[in-house]
N, C-alpha and C positions, 0 to 999 in steps of 0.2 A: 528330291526331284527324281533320282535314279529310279530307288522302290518304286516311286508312282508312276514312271515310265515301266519297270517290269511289272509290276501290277497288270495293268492297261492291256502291255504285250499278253501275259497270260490268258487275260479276260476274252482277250481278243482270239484267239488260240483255241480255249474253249468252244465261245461263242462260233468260231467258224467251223468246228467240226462238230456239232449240233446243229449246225443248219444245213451242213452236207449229209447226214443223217436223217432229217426229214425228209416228209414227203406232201407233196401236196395236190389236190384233186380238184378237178371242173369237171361238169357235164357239161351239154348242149343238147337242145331238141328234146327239152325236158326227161333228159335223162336217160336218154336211146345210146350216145355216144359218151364212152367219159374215159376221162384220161389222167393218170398220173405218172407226177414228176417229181424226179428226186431233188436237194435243195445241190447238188449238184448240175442243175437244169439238165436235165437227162433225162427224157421219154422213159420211164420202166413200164408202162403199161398202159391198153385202150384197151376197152373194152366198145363192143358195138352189139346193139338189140336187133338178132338175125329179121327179127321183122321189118327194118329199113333198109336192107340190102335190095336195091332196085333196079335191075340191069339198065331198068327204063329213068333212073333218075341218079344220076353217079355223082352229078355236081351238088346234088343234096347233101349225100353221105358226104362229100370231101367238104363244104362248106361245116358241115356237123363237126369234122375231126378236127379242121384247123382252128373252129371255136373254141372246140375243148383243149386242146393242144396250147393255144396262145394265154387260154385264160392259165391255167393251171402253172405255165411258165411266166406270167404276172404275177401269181401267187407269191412260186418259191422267189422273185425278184424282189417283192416289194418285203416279203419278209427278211431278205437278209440286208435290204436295205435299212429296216423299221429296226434290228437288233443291232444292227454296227452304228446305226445313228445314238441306237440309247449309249453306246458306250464310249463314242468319239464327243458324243455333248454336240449332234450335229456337225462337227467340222467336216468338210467337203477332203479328205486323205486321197488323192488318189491308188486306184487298187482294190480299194475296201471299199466293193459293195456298188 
């Protein structure tokens, strides 16, 4: 029962520092605004297409970013959720994920 408690612990160990390692991407606005995020949920980067910078329409561009922004941090969420599920066998740990 130990082994397979350190087992787990290592998988898990692994497992959490590949997914702090990834990265993951959304656009919005078919693709004018996009944004990635480290599996550390961390904004590393947006990109925005100079052609919808609108002095005349700001709430577009901010409604564009926080699309990309929210998706892409569902992304790296649900994937470290989808990897810690595979290896807890679904059990609800809190902490993990």
């Amino acid at each position: 029962m130990l082994r397979q408690a350190q087992k787990l612990q290592q998988q898990m160990m692994k497992a959490q520092e590949e997914l702090e390692n990834a990265s993951h991407q959304a656009s919005a606005g078919g693709g004018v605004v996009t944004a990635v995020v480290s599996g550390k949920m961390r904004l590393d980067s947006l990109a925005i297409n100079p052609e919808v910078i609108s002095p005349d329409d700001v709430e577009m561009l901010q409604d564009l970013v926080l699309a990309a922004v929210n998706e892409a941090l569902e992304k790296s969420q649900k994937a470290a959720n989808d990897r810690m599920g595979t290896l807890t066998g679904g059990l609800n740990i809190p902490g993990l994920g």
